[in-house]
C-alpha atoms as a printed R data frame, in Angstrom:
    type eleno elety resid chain resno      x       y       z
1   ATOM     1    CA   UNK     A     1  8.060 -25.278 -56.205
2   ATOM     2    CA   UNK     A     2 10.426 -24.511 -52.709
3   ATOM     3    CA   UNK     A     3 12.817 -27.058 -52.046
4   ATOM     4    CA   UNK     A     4 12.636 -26.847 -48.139
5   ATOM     5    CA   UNK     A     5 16.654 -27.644 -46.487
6   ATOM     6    CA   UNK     A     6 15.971 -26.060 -43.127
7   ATOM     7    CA   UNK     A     7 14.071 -25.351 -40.290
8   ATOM     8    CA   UNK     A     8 14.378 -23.141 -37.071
9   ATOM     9    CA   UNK     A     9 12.838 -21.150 -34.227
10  ATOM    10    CA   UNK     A    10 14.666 -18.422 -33.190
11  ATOM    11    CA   UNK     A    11 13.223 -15.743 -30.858
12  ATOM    12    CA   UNK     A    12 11.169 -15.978 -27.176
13  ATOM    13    CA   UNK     A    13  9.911 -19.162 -28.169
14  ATOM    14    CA   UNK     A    14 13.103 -20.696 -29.460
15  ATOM    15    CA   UNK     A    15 15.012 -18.944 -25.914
16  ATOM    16    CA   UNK     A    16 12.098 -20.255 -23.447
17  ATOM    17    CA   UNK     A    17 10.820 -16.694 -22.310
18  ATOM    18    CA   UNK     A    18  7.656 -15.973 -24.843
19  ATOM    19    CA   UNK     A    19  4.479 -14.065 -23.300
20  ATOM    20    CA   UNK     A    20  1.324 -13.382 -24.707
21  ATOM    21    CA   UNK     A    21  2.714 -10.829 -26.854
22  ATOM    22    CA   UNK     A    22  5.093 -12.958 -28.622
23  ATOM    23    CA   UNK     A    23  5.152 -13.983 -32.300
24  ATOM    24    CA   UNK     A    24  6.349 -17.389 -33.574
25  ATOM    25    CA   UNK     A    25  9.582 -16.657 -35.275
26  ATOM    26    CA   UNK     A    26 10.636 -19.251 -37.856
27  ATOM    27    CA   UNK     A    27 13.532 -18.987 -39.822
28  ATOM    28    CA   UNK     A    28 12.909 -21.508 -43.424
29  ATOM    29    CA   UNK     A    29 15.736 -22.196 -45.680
30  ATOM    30    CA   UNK     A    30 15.087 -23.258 -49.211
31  ATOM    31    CA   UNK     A    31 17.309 -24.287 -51.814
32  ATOM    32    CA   UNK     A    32 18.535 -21.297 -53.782
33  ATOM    33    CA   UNK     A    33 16.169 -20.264 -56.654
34  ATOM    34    CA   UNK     A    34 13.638 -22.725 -55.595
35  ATOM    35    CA   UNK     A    35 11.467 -20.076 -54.337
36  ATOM    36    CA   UNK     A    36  9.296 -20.604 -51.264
37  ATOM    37    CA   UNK     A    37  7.281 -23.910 -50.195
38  ATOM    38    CA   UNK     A    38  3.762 -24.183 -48.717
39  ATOM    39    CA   UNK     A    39  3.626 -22.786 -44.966
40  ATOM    40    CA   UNK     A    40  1.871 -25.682 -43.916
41  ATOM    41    CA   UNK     A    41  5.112 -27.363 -44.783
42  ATOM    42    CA   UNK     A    42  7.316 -25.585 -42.379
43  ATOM    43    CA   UNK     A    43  4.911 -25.819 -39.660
44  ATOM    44    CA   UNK     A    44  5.083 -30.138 -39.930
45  ATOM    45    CA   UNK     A    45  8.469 -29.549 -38.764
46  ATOM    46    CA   UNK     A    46  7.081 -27.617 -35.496
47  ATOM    47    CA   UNK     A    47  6.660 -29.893 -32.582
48  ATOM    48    CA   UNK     A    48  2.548 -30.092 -32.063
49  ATOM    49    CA   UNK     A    49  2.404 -27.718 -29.172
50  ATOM    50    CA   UNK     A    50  3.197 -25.376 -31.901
51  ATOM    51    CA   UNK     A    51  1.548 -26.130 -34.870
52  ATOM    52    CA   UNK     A    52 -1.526 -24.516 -34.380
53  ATOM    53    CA   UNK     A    53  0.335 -21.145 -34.147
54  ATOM    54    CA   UNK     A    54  0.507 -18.126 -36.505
55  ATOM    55    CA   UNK     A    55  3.995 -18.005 -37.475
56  ATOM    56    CA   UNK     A    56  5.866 -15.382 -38.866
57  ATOM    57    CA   UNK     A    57  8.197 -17.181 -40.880
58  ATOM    58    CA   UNK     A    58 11.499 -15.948 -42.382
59  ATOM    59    CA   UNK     A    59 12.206 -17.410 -45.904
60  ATOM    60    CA   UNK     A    60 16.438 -17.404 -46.799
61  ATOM    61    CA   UNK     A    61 18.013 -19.198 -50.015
62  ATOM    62    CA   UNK     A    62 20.845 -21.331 -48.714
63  ATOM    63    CA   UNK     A    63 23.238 -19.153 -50.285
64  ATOM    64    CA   UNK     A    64 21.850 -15.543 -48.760
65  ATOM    65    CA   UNK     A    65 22.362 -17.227 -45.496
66  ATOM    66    CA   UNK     A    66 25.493 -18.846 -45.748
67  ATOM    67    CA   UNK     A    67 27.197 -15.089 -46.998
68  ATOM    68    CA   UNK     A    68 24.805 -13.413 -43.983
69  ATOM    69    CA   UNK     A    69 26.718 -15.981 -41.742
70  ATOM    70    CA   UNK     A    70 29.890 -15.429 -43.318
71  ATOM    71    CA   UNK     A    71 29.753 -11.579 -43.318
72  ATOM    72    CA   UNK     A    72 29.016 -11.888 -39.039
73  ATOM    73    CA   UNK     A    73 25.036 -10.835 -39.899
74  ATOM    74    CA   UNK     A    74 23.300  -9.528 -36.586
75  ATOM    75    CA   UNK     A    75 20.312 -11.757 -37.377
76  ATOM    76    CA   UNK     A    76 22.829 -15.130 -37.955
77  ATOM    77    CA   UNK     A    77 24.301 -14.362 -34.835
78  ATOM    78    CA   UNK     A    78 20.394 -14.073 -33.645
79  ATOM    79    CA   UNK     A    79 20.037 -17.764 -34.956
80  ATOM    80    CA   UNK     A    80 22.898 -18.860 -33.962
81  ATOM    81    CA   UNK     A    81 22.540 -18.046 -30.286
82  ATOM    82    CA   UNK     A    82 19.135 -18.016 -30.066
83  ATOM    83    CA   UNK     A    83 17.982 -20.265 -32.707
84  ATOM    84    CA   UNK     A    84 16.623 -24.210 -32.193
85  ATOM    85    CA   UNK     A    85 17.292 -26.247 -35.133
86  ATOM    86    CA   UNK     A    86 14.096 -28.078 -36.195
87  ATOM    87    CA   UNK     A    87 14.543 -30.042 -39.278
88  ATOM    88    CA   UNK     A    88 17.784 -29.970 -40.961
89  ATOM    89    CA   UNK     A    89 18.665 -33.414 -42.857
90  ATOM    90    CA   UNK     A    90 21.569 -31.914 -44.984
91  ATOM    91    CA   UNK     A    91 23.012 -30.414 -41.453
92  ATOM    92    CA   UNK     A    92 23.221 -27.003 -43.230
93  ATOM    93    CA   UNK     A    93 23.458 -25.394 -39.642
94  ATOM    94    CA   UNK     A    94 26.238 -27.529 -38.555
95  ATOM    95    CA   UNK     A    95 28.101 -26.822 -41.292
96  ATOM    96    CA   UNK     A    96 27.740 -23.291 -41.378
97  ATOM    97    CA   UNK     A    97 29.153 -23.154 -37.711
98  ATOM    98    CA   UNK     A    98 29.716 -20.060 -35.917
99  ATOM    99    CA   UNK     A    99 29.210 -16.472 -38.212
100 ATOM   100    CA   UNK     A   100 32.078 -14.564 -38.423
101 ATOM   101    CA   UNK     A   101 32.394 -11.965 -35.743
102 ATOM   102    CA   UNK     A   102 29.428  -8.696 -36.297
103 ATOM   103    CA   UNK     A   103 31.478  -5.930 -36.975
104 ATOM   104    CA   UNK     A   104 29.117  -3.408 -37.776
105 ATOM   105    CA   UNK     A   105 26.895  -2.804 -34.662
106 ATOM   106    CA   UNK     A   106 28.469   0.906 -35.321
107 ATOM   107    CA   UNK     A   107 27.321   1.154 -38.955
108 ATOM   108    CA   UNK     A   108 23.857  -0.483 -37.651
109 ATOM   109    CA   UNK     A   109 23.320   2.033 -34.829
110 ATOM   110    CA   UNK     A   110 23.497   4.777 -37.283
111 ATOM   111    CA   UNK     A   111 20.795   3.906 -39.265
112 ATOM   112    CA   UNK     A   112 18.342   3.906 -36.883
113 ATOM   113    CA   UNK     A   113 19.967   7.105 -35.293
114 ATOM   114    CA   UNK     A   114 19.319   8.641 -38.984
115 ATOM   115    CA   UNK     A   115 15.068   7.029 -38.928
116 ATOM   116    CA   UNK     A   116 15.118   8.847 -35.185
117 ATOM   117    CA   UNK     A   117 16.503  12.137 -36.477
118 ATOM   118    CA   UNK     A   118 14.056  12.558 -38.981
119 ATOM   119    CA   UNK     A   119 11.011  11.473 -36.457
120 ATOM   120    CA   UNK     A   120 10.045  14.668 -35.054
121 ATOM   121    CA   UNK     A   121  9.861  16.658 -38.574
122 ATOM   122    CA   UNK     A   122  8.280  13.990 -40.054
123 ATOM   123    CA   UNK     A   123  5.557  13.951 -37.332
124 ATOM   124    CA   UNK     A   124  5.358  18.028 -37.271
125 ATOM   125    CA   UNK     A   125  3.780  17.319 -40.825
126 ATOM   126    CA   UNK     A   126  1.447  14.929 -39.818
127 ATOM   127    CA   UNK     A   127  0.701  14.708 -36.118
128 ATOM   128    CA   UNK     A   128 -2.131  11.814 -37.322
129 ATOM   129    CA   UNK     A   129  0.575   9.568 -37.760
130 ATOM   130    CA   UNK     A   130  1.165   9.411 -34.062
131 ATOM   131    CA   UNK     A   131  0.503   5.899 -33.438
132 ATOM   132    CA   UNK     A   132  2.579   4.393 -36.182
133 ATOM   133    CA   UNK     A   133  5.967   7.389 -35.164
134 ATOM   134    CA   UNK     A   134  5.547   5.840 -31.447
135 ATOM   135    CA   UNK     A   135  6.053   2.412 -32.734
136 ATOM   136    CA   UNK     A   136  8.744   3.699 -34.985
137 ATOM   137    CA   UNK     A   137 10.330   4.581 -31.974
138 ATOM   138    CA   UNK     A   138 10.269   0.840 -30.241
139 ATOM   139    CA   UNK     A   139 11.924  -0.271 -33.278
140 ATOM   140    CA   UNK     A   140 14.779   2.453 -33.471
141 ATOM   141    CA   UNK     A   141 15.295   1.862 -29.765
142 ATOM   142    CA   UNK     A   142 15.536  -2.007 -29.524
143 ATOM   143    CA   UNK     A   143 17.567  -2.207 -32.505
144 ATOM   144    CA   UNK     A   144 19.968  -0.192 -31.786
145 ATOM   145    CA   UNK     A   145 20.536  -1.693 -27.967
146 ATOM   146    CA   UNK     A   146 20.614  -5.310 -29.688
147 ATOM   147    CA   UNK     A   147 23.513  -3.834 -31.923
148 ATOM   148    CA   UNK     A   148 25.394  -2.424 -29.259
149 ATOM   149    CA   UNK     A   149 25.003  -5.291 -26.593
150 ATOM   150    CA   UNK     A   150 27.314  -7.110 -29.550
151 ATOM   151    CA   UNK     A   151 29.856  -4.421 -27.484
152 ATOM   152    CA   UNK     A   152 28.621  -3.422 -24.286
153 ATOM   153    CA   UNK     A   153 27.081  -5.940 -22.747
154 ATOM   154    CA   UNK     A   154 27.789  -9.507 -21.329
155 ATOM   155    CA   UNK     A   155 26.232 -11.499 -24.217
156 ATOM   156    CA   UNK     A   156 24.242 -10.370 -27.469
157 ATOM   157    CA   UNK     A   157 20.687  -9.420 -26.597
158 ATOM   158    CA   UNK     A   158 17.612 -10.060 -28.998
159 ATOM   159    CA   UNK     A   159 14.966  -9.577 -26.063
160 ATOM   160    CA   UNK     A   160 12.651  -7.365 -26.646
161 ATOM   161    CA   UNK     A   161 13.865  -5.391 -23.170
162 ATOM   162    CA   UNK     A   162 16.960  -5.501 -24.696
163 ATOM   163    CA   UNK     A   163 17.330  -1.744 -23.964
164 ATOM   164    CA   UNK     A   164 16.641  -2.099 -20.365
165 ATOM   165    CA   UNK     A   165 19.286  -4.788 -20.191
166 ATOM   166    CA   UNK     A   166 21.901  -2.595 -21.491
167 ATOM   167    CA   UNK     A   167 21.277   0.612 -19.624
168 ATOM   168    CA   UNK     A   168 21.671  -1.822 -17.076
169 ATOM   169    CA   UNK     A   169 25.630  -2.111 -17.909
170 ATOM   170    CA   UNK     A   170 26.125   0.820 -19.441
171 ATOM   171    CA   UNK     A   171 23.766   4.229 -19.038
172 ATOM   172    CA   UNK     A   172 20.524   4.669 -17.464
173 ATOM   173    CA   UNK     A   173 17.638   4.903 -19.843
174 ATOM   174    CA   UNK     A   174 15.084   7.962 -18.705
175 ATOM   175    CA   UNK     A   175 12.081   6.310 -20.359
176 ATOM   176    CA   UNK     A   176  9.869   4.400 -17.835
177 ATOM   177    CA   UNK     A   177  9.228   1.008 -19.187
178 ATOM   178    CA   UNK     A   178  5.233   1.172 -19.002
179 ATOM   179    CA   UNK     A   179  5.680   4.080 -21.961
180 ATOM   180    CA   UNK     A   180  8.529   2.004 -24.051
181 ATOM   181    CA   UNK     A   181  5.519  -1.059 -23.710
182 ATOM   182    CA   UNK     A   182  3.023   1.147 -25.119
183 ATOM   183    CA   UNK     A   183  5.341   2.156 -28.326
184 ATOM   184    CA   UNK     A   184  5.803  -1.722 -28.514
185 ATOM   185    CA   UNK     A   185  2.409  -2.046 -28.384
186 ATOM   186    CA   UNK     A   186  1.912   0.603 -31.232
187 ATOM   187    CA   UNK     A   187  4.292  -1.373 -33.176
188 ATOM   188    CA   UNK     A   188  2.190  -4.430 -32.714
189 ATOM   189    CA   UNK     A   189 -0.853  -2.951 -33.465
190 ATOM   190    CA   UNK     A   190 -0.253  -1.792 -37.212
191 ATOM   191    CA   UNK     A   191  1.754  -5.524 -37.627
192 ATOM   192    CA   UNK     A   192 -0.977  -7.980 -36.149
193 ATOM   193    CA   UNK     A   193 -4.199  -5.494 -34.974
194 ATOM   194    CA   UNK     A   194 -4.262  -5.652 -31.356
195 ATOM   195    CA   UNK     A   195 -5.537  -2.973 -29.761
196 ATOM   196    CA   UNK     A   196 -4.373   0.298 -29.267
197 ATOM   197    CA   UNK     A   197 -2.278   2.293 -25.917
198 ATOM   198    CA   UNK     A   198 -4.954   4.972 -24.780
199 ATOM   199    CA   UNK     A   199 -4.004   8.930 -25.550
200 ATOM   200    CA   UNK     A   200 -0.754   8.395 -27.818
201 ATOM   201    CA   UNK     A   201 -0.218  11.491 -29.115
202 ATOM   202    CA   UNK     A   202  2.008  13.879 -30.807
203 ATOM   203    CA   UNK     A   203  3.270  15.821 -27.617
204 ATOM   204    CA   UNK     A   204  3.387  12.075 -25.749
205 ATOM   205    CA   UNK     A   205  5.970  10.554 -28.808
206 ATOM   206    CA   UNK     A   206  8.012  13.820 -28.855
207 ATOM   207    CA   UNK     A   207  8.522  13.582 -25.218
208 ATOM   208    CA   UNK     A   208  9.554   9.979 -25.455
209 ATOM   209    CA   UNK     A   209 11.643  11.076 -28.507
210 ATOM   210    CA   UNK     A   210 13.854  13.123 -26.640
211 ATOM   211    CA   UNK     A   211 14.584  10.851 -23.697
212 ATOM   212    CA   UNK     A   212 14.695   8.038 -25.918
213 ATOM   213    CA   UNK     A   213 16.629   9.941 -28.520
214 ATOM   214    CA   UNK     A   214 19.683  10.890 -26.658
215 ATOM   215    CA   UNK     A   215 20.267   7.940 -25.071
216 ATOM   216    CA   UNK     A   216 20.655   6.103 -27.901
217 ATOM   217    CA   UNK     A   217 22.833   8.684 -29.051
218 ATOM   218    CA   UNK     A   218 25.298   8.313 -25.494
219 ATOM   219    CA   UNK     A   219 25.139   4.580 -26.517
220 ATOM   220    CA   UNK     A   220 26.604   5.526 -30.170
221 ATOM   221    CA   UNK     A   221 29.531   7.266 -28.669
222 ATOM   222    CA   UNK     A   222 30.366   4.370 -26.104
223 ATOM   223    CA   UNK     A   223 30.571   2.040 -29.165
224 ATOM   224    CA   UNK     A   224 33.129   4.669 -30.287
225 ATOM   225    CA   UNK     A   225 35.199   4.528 -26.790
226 ATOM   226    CA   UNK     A   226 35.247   0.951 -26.765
């Protein structure tokens, strides 16, 4: 059985601006090889506003985390910024201090640059697939403007208008923000059911692909001008 050492928020609810649409991040931290411990577990650690929640909890070994912190890991930055210690008797967080600096928002860009590129063939072969290629594209976008805010912008940025925020520093993004909701609300919809955005279709994400597509390619050479 899980040896639980830690427990966080980290996300909207963790930074104070959560919405309906939000999810319950948690971020457990079990002993290493202990395996994972009963949900219900983590969630006594939750004050009781929150226990009643769904969470979608993260499960680390303390070692994973402690070489994620020490090799400057986007998401222990995430925690680190964003992140609300909960329950943490062995004051693992403490000691693990600030990560090292994230030195590959470059390296991270390009990987979703390379999931974009492949988008539009990949939906040529089965236009069906609309739905799940829009919310594809809500992932490839946010992820690569919370890499590059690490650079470009005043502070690291783990909002989910995190692209919005940056185009506001750097380059203005040509995708209105009702249709970058709607591929975040495809996203949500194959994660958690909710319903779907009417008419998404394989003309609607190819337009949105191209806008979308080389902006985050303009943001990929500004990393490189830095």
């Amino acid at each position: 059985m899980g040896v639980l050492l830690s427990v966080a928020l980290f996300g909207s609810v963790a930074r104070g601006d959560d919405d309906v649409l939000s999810d319950l991040d948690v971020l457990a931290i079990v002993e290493n090889n202990t395996g994972k411990v009963e949900p219900s577990t983590v969630l006594a650690h939750l004050p009781p506003s929150l226990r009643s929640g769904d969470p979608t909890i993260s499960w680390y070994g303390a070692e994973r985390f402690r070489q994620m912190s020490a090799a400057g890991d986007l998401f222990a930055w995430h925690v680190f910024l964003d992140g609300r210690p909960l329950y943490d008797p062995s004051s693992l967080f403490a000691a693990l201090g600030e990560p090292a600096l994230y030195e590959r928002a470059a390296d991270d860009v390009d990987a979703f640059l390379e999931i974009a590129t492949q988008l539009p063939a990949q939906l040529a072969g089965a236009a069906f697939n609309a739905v799940y290629e829009m919310g594809v594209l809500y992932v490839c976008l946010r992820n690569v403007a919370m890499s590059a805010s690490w650079h470009l912008a005043d502070r690291p940025d783990f909002t989910r208008l995190a692209p919005y925020r940056l185009a506001a520093q750097t380059l203005p993004l040509c995708v209105p923000e009702e249709e970058y909701r709607a591929s975040m609300l495809c996203r949500m919809a194959s994660q958690r059911g909710l319903g779907l955005p009417d008419e998404i279709t394989a003309d609607r994400v190819l337009r949105y692909h191209a806008a979308a597509f080389d902006w985050m390619v303009a943001v990929r050479a500004l990393l490189d001008r830095r």
